[in-house]
C-alpha distance (Angstrom), angle and dihedral (degrees) to the residues before:
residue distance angle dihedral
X1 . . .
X2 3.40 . .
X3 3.77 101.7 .
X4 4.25 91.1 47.6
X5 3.30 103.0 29.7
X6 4.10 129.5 15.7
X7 4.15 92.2 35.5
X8 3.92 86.1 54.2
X9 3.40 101.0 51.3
X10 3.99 93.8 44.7
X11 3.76 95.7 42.7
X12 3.94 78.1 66.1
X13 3.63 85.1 68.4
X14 3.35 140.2 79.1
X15 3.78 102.9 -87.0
X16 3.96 93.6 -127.8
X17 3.99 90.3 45.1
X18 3.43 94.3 55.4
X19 3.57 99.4 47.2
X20 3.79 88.1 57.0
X21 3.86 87.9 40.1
X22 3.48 97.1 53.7
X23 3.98 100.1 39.7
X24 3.58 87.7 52.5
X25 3.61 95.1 57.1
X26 3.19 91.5 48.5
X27 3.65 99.3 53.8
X28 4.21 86.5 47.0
X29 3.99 88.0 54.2
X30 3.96 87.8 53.6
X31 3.43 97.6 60.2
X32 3.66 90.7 60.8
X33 3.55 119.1 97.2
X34 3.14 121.1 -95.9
X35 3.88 96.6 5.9
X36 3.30 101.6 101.7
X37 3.70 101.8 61.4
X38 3.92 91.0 43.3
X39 3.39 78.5 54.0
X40 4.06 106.5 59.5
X41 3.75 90.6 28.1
X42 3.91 81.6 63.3
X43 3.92 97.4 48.0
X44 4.08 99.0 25.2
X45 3.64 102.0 131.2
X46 3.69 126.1 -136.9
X47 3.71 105.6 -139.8
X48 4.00 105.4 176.7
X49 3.84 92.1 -171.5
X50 4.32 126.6 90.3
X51 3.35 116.7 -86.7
X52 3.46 116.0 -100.0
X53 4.04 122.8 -100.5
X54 4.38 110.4 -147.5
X55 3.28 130.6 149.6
X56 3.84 101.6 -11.3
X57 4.11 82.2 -55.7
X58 3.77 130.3 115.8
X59 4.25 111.4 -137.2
X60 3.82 105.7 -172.9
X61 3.53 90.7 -152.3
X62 4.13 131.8 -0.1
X63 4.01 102.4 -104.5
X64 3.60 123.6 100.4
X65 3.64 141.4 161.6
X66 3.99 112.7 -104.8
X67 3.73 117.8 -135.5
X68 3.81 114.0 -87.6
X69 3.50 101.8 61.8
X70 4.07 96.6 79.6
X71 4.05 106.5 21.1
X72 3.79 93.3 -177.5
X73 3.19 110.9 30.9
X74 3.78 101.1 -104.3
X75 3.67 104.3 128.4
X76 4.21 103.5 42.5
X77 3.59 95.7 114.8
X78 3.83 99.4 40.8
X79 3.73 88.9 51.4
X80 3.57 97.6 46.6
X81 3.62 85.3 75.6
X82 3.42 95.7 66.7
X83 4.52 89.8 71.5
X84 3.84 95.4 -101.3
X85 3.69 108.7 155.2
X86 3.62 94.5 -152.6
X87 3.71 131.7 8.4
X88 4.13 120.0 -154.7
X89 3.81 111.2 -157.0
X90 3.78 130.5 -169.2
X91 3.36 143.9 11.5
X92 3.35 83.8 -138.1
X93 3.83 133.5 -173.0
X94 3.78 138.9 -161.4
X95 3.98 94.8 -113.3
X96 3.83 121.6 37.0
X97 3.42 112.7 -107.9
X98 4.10 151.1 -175.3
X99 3.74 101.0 -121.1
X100 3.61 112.4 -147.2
X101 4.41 131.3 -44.2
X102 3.57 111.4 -57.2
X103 3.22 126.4 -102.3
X104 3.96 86.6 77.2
X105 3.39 102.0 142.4
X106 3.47 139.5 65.3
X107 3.85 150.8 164.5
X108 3.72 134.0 -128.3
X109 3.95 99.7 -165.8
X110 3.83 88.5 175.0
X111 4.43 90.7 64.1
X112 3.52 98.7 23.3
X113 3.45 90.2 -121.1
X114 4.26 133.8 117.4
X115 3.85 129.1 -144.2
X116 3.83 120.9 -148.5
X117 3.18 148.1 176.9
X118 3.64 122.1 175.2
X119 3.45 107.2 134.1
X120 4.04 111.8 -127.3
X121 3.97 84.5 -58.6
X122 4.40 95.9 178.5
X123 3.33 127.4 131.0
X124 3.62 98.7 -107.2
X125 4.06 139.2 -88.8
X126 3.76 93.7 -84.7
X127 3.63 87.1 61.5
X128 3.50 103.1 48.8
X129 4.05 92.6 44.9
X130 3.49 87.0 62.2
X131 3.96 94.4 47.9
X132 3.72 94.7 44.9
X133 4.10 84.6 41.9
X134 4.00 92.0 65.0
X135 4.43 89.1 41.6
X136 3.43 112.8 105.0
X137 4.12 114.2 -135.4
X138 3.95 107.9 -86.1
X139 3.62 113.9 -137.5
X140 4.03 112.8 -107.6
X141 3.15 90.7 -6.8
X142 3.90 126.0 127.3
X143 3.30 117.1 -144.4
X144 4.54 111.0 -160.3
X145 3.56 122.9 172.0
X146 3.92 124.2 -147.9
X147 3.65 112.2 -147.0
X148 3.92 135.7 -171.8
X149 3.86 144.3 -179.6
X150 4.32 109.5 -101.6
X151 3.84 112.0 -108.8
X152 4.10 97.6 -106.9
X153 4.28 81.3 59.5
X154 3.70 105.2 115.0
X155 3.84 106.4 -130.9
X156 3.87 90.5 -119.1
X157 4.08 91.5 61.5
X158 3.90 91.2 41.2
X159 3.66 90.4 112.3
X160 4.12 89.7 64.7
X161 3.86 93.2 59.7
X162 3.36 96.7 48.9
X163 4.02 92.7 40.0
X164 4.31 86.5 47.9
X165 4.20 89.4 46.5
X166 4.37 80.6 51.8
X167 3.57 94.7 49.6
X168 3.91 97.5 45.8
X169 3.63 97.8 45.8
X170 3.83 105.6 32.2
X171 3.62 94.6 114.0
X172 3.53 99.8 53.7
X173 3.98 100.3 49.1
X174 3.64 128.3 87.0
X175 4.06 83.9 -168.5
X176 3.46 139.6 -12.6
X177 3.49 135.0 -137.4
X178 3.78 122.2 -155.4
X179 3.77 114.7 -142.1
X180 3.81 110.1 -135.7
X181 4.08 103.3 153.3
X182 4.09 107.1 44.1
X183 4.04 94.2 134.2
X184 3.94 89.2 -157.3
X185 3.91 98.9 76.8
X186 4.27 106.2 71.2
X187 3.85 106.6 -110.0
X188 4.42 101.5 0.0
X189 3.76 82.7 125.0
X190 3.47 96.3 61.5
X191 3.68 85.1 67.7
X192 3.91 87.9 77.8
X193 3.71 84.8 67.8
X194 4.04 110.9 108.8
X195 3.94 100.6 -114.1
X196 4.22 93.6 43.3
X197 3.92 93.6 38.2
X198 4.07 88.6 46.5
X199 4.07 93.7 50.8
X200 3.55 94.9 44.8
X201 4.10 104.8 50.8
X202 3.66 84.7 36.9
X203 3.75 91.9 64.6
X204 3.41 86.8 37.9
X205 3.54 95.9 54.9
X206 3.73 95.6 36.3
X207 4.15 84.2 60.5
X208 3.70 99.0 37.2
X209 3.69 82.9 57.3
X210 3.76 94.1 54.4
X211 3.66 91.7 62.7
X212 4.05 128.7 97.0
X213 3.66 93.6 -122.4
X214 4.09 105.0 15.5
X215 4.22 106.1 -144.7
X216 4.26 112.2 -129.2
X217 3.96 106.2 -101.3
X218 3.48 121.5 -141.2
X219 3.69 125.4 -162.0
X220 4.14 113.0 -148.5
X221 4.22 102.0 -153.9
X222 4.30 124.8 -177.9
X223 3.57 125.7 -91.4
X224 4.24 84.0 -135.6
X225 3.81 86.4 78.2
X226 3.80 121.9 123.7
X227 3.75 125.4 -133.9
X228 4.04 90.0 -101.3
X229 3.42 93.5 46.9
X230 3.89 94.4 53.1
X231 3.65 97.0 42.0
X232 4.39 81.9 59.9
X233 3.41 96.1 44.7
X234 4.14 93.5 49.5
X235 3.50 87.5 47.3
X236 3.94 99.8 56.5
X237 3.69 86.6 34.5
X238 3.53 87.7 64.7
X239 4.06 95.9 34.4
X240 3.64 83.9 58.7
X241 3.74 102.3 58.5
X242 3.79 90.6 -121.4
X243 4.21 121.9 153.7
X244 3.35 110.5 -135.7
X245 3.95 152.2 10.0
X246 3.50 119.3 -145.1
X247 4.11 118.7 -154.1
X248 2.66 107.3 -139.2
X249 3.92 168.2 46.4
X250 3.51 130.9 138.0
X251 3.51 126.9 -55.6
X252 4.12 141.5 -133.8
X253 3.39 93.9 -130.1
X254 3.69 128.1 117.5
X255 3.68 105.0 168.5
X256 3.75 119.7 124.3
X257 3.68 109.1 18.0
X258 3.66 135.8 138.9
X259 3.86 91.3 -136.4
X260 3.75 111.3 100.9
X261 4.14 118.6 -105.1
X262 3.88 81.5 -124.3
X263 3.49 104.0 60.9
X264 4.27 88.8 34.9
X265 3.90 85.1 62.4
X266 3.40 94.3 40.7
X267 4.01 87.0 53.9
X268 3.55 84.5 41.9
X269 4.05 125.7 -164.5
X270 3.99 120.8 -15.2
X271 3.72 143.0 119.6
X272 4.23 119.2 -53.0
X273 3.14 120.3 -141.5
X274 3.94 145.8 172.8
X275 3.94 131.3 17.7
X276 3.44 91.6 6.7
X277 3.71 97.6 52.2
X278 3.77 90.2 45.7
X279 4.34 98.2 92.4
X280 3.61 94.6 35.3
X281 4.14 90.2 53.9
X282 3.66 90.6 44.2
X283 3.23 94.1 50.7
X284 3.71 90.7 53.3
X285 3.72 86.1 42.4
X286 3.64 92.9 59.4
X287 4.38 95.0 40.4
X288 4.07 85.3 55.8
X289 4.52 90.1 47.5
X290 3.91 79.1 55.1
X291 3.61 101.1 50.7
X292 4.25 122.8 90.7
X293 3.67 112.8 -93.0
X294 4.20 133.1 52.9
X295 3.61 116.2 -109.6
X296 3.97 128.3 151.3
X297 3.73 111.4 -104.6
X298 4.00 125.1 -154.2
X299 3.80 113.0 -161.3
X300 3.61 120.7 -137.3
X301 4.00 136.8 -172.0
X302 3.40 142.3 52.3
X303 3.85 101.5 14.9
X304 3.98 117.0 158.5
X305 3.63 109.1 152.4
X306 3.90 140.2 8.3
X307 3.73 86.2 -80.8
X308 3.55 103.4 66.7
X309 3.81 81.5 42.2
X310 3.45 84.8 55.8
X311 3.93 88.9 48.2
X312 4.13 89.1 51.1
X313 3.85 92.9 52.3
X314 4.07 95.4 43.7
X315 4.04 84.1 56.2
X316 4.06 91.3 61.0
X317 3.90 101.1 -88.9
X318 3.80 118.2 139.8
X319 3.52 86.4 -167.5
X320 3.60 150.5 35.3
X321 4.35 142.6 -154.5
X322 3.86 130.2 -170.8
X323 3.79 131.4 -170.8
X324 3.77 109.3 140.2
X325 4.08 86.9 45.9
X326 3.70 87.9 53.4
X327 3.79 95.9 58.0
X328 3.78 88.9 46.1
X329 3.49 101.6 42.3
X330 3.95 98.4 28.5
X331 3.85 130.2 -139.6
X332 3.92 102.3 -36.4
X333 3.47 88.8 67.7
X334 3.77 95.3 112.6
X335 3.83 93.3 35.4
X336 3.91 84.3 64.4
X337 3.56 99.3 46.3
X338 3.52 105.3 49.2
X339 3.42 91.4 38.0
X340 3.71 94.2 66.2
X341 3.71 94.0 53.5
């Protein structure tokens, strides 16, 4: 149905209107009786392996939802119901704001894959505190929020947005993941430079520490990254006492797609992601397994099916997110991996 008949229709769509269209008919059919549970008795996976231990949390199986997909946190419960084991909302910044011009988003039906650019548009971590305040804890589900600095942040003062996003939504997170490598906000990716990266997961660690029960902190990095580059960032990663590395987000490059260079300029610059980005992040999965030092990896990009999943896991990550393969392949998506295992 979803493969001949909803994708179809919606791919007629603008691609930004019909992700709001389509989660908010979803969230209407939820609040019908009854729908809910026909729902997640529909899309309940049946993962026959152990759950999976990380970061003093329990994932009952390794597929998540990467940040992206639900910026404010509006949609957790409805898509819980579709077997995620954890759900990462956001990027989310200190102040609401627009994000960039629309149109911001668009499809590449020929690769599978999407290119954005809309700038950590949310409405701000006030907002979502008091969403997530009034959401009742979801069984076995694992709840991590992706947070960023706003755009008008000077790079040097970084670490205050990401410290004030910590502060406000502390109680809500299971873990956080700090959002270094979005190539949509002018100069975030210099904060993967030594000096920046150092001051900011220091304060970050220094206030995580502070706290009664500190949450794990993940740090999401870009696929774009050289060997050199990676082998730094690991290494302060690790020197910081942080949790996690995620690999990875979207990349720059354009090389070896079945799109046409005329409609990629006439798109014009942005965020890749999905099949494309799925050798180029493995790749970078399997440099950072290599490197000195033991920290828990989560693969990212260009995952369809339980053997690209496969593909992530056999590169060193203990986990695994999709968003582009969930527009493509629709809502069964984790229902088909886990079942395979």
């Amino acid at each position: 149905m979803w493969q001949y008949i909803i994708k179809p229709l919606l791919f007629l769509l603008n691609p930004e209107r019909a992700h709001h269209l389509t989660l908010g008919l979803f969230k209407i059919m939820c609040r019908i009786p009854g729908v809910s549970a026909i729902i997640k008795s529909i899309f309940n996976p049946n993962y026959k392996g152990d759950p999976i231990q990380l970061f003093g949390l329990t994932f009952h199986h390794p597929v998540g939802l990467a940040a992206g997909l639900d910026k404010d946190g509006q949609y957790i419960k409805e898509l819980a119901l579709l077997g995620f084991s954890h759900i990462e909302i956001g990027t989310v910044t200190p102040r609401p704001q627009d994000g960039n011009p629309r149109p911001r988003l668009f499809r590449l039906p020929k690769d599978q894959a999407l290119i954005n650019r809309m700038g950590f548009n949310n409405e701000g971590a006030a907002a979502m505190a008091q969403r997530l305040k009034a959401l009742p804890k979801i069984p076995r589900l694992i709840l991590g929020i992706n947070i960023g600095k706003n755009k008008d942040t000077p790079l040097e003062l970084a670490h205050e947005d990401y410290l004030s996003c910590f502060e406000t939504l502390y109680p809500y997170a299971d873990y956080f993941t700090i959002n270094i490598s979005s190539p949509n906000t002018p100069g975030l990716r210099g904060l993967q430079e030594k000096e920046p990266l150092i001051k900011l997961l220091s304060a970050i660690r220094v206030a995580n520490s502070k706290k009664a029960i500190p949450r794990p902190v993940l740090v999401k990095i870009a696929p774009d990254l050289d060997d050199l580059q990676l082998a730094e960032i690991k290494n302060i990663i690790i020197e910081q006492c942080m949790d996690g590395l995620i690999m990875g987000n979207t990349t720059l490059d354009r090389s070896n797609l079945n799109t046409s260079s005329a409609i990629l300029d006439q798109i014009g610059p942005g965020g890749l992601s999905g099949l494309p980005v799925f050798e180029k992040s493995n790749n970078r999965l399997s440099a950072l397994s290599a490197l000195p030092g033991a920290i828990p990896l989560v693969g990212v990009g260009g995952i369809l099916d339980s053997k690209s999943t496969q593909e992530k896991l056999s590169r060193g990550a203990s986990l695994v997110q999709v968003y582009t393969g969930f527009i493509y392949t629709g809502p069964g998506i984790v229902k088909k991996i886990c079942n395979a295992f």
